[in-house]
N, C-alpha and C positions, 0 to 999 in steps of 0.2 A: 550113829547117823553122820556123827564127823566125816568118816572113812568113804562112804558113798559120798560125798560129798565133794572129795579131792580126786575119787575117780571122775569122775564126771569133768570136773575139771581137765583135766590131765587129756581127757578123749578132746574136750572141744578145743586145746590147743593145739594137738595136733593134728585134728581136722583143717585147722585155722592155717596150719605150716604147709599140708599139703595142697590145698585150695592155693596159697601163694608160691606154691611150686611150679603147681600147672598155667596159675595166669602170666610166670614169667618165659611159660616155653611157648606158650601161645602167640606171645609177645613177638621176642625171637622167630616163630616160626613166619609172623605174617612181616617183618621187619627185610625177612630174609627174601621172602618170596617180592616184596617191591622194589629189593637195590636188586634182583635179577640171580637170586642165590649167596649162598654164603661165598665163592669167589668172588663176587660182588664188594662184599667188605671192605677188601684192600683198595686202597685213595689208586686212582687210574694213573697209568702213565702216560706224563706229559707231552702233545704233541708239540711238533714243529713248527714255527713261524715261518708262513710261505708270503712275503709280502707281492701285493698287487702293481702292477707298475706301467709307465705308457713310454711305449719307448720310436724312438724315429731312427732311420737310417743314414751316416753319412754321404754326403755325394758329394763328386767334384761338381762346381760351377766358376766361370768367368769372374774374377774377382779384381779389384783395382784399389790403391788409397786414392782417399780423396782428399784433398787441398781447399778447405774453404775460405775463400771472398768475397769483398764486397767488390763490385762493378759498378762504373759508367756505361750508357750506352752512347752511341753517335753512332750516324747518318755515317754511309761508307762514302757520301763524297756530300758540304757543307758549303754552300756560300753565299753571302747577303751582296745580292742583288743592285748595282747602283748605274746610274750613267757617270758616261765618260767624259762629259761637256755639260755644263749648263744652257738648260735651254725651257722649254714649256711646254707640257706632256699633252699630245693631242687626241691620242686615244691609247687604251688599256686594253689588252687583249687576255685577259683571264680572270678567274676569281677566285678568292680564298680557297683553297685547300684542294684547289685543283690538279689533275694530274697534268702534267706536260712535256711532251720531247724535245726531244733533243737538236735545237736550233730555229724551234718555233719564236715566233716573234710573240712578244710578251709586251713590250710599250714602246710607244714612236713620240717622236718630240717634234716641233714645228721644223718641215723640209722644205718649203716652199721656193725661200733662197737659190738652196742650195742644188736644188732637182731643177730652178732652170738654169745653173750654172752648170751644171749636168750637160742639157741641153745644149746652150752653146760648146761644152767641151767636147765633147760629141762632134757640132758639123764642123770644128776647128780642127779635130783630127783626119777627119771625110778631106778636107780640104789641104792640109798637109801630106794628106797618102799618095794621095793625088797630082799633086806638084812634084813630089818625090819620084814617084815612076815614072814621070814623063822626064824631069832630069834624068834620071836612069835610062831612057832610051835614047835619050839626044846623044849623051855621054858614049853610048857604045857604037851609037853610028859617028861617033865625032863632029855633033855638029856644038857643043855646047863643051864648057870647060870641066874641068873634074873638078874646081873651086865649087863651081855653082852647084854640080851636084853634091858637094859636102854638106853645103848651107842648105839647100833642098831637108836631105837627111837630117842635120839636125834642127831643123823646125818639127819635121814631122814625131820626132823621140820627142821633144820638147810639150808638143802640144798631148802624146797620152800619157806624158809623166803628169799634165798638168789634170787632164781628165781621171787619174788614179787616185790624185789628191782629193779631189772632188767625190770623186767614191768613197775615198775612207771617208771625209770627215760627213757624207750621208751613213754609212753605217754606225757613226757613232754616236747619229742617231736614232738611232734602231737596239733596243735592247731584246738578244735572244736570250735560250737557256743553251749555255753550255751543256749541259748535259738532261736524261731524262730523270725523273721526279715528281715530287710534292710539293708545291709551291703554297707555301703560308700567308700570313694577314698579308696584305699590300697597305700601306702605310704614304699613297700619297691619291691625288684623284686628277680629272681632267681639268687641263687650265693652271694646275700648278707648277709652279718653276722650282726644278729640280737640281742639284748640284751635285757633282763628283763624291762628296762624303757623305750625302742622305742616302740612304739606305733605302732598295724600293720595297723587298718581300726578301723573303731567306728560303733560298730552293733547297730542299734535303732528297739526296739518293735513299731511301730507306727502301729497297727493296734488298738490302744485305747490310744488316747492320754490326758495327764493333762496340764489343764489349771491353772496355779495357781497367783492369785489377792490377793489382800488385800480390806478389809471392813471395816469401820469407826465401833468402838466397841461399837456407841448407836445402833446398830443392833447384837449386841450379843445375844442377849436374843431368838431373830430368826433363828437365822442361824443352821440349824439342814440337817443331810444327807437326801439327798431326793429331796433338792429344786429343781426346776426346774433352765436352765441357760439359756440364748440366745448370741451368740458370732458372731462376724464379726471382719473381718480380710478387710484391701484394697485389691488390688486386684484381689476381687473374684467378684467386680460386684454386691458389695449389699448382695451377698447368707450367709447366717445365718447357722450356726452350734446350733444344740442344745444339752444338756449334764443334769448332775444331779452333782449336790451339795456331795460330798465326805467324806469330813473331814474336820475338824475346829484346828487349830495350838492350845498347849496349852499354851499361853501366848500372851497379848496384847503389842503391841511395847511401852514402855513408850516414844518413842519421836514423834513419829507421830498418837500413838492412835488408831492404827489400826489393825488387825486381820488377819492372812493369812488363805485363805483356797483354796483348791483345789476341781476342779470338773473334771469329764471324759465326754470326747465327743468321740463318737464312730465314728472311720475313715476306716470303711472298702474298701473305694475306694483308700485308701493314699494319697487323696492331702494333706492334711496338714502335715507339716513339723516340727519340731522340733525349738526352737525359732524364732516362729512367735510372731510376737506384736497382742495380740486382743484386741476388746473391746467388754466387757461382760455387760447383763444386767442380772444381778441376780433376779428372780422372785418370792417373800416373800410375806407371809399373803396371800395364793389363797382365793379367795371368791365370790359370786355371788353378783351382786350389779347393783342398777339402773343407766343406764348410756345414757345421752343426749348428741348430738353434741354439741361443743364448740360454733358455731354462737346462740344457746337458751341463752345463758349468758345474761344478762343486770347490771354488775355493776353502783350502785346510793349509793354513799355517806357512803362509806366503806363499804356496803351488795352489794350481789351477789341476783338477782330475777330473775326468768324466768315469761312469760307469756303464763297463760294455757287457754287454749282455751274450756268453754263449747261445746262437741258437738251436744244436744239440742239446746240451745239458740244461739249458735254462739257467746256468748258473751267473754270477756276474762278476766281474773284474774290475778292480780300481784305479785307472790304469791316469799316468801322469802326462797331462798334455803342453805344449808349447802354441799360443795363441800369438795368431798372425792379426790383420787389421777386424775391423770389425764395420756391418751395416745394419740395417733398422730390424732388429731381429735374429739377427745371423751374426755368427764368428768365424772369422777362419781359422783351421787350424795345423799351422805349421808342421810339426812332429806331434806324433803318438797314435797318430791316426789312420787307418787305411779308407780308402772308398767303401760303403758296402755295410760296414761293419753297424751292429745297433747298440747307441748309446740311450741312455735313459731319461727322459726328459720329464716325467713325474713320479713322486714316491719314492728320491732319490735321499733325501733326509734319511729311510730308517732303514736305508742297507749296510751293509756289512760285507768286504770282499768272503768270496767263495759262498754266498746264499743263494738259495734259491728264488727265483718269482715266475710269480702268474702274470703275464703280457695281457694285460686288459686290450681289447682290439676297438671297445665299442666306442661312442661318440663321448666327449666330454661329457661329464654334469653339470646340468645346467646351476645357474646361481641360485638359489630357495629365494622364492619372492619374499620383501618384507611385511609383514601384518600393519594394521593403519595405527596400531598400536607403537609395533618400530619407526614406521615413516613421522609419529609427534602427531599424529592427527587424530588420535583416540576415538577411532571410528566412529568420527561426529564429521559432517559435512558443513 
């Protein structure tokens, strides 16, 4: 019975072997059929890294340094107001902040005096012309002596020297405006007694005003009438005044080294005002020049490179630039650059010269709004 006993044995282990034969081909077979076949097997090979990238084109545009200062401004023609004689102001002919031309009368002082001294110098002269050419006829028909008409003539000179006197010193009661204007507070009123040093109003030309700054004198050699200026004042909200370049002071400050000069900004509207604080950008050396956004940059190891993009091959080039001035946004760029050419202005971090990329065309991505959970507000109101 032993013997039947080890056969039996012996069949069900190798039942048992080939039952684990088949479950391992089984295996295998369905192993094989999900990676796609037994070629399937071998680890795939590695593709290529095509990075994505946004690229813009160089172009020439109008380019210039700028020179920043700070500015005064002032009235292109300035002066306080006064009479010439003390006397007692009888009537005001304007009001604060009034406009007025040029030779209008603005205050009269008591002329009563002097307008009937007017008067008699007047029929004094009527009456010296008078005398005078009737000597003058006597004289030439010889009835009269050429003594008498000398003495004739000079009474008659006498008497409108003495009538001109009389007129200056009425118009010097009479205050006009020298010129046209804004005329400010008045600072005195009717019935007051005015003198030579009180000061009546202060008439400002501001319909072209000067801005006048100072320039560090290594731009002397530049500074010529003409230049263009750019001026901001607070405010005004940002709004820019523009002007031209005037005049150049003739001497450099030996203790700050610097150069005054003045430019006109044209204020036909009046806002601007007479000592305002601006700040001026003086615009020197205009010139055409290639100019790239500021995100093309890639400084490495003291050089400045942009990455230019084949548009054939898509490939890109590291290519080493020389940087001219710069504006809000923009650079120029002196050498390494043609017109035309496309530099890469995002995705420039993970290039590599001679690689390939995809020119993404579409619009930026937008920024992912934060959750109230990021904003600290733990979506509780």
């Amino acid at each position: 019975m032993g013997r039947p006993s080890l056969r039996g044995a012996l069949v069900g282990l190798g039942l048992a072997l080939l039952a684990a034969f088949a479950a391992r081909d089984v295996i295998r077979e369905k192993l094989g059929h999900l990676s796609g076949g037994p070629a399937a097997s071998a680890p795939p090979a590695a593709q290529p890294f095509v990075p994505k990238v946004r690229v813009e084109r160089a172009r020439l545009d109008a380019f210039e340094d700028r020179v920043e200062a700070l500015g005064t401004l002032r009235a292109n023609e300035s002066v306080a107001l006064a009479a010439p004689v003390t006397d007692i102001v009888s009537a005001i002919h304007f009001e604060d902040g009034q406009r007025v031309e040029k030779g209008q009368i603005l205050v009269e002082m008591v002329t009563a005096e002097e307008k009937a001294l007017k008067t008699e110098a007047i029929a004094a002269v009527e009456e010296a012309r008078s005398q005078f050419l009737r000597a003058k006829d006597l004289a030439a028909r010889k009835f009269t002596s050429e003594s008498l008409l000398d003495q004739r003539r000079r009474e008659f000179e006498t008497a409108e020297a003495r009538l001109k006197a009389i007129e200056a010193r009425l118009a010097d009661r009479v205050v006009v405006a020298p010129f046209a204007g804004t005329i400010g507070l008045r600072t005195i009123s009717l019935g007051a007694l005015v003198e030579p040093d009180r000061p009546i109003a202060r008439l400002e030309d501001d319909s072209v005003m000067k801005l006048d700054f100072s320039v560090p004198s290594t731009f002397l050699a530049a500074l010529k009438p003409g230049l263009p200026i750019v001026a901001r004042a607070r405010g005004y909200d940002g709004e820019t005044f523009t002007g031209s370049l005037t005049s150049v002071d003739n001497a450099v400050d030996e203790v700050t080294r610097t150069i005054r000069v003045r430019a006109l900004i044209p204020n036909p509207d009046r806002r601007l005002k007479p000592g305002l604080l601006m700040t001026v950008d003086l615009l020197k050396t205009p010139r055409t020049a290639v100019v790239v956004p500021e995100e093309a940059l890639v400084p490495a190891g003291g050089n400045v490179y942009v990455f230019v993009v084949d548009e054939a091959s898509r490939k890109v080039e590291r290519r080493p630039v020389v940087m001219g001035a710069r504006r809000a946004g923009e650079v120029e760029v002196a050498q390494g650059l043609e017109d035309g050419e496309l530099v890469v202005t995002e995705g420039g971090l993970k290039l590599a010269p001679g690689m390939t990329v995809v020119v993404d065309d579409g619009p930026p991505a937008a920024a992912p709004a934060l959750s109230d959970e990021a904003k600290g507000t733990g979506g509780r109101s």
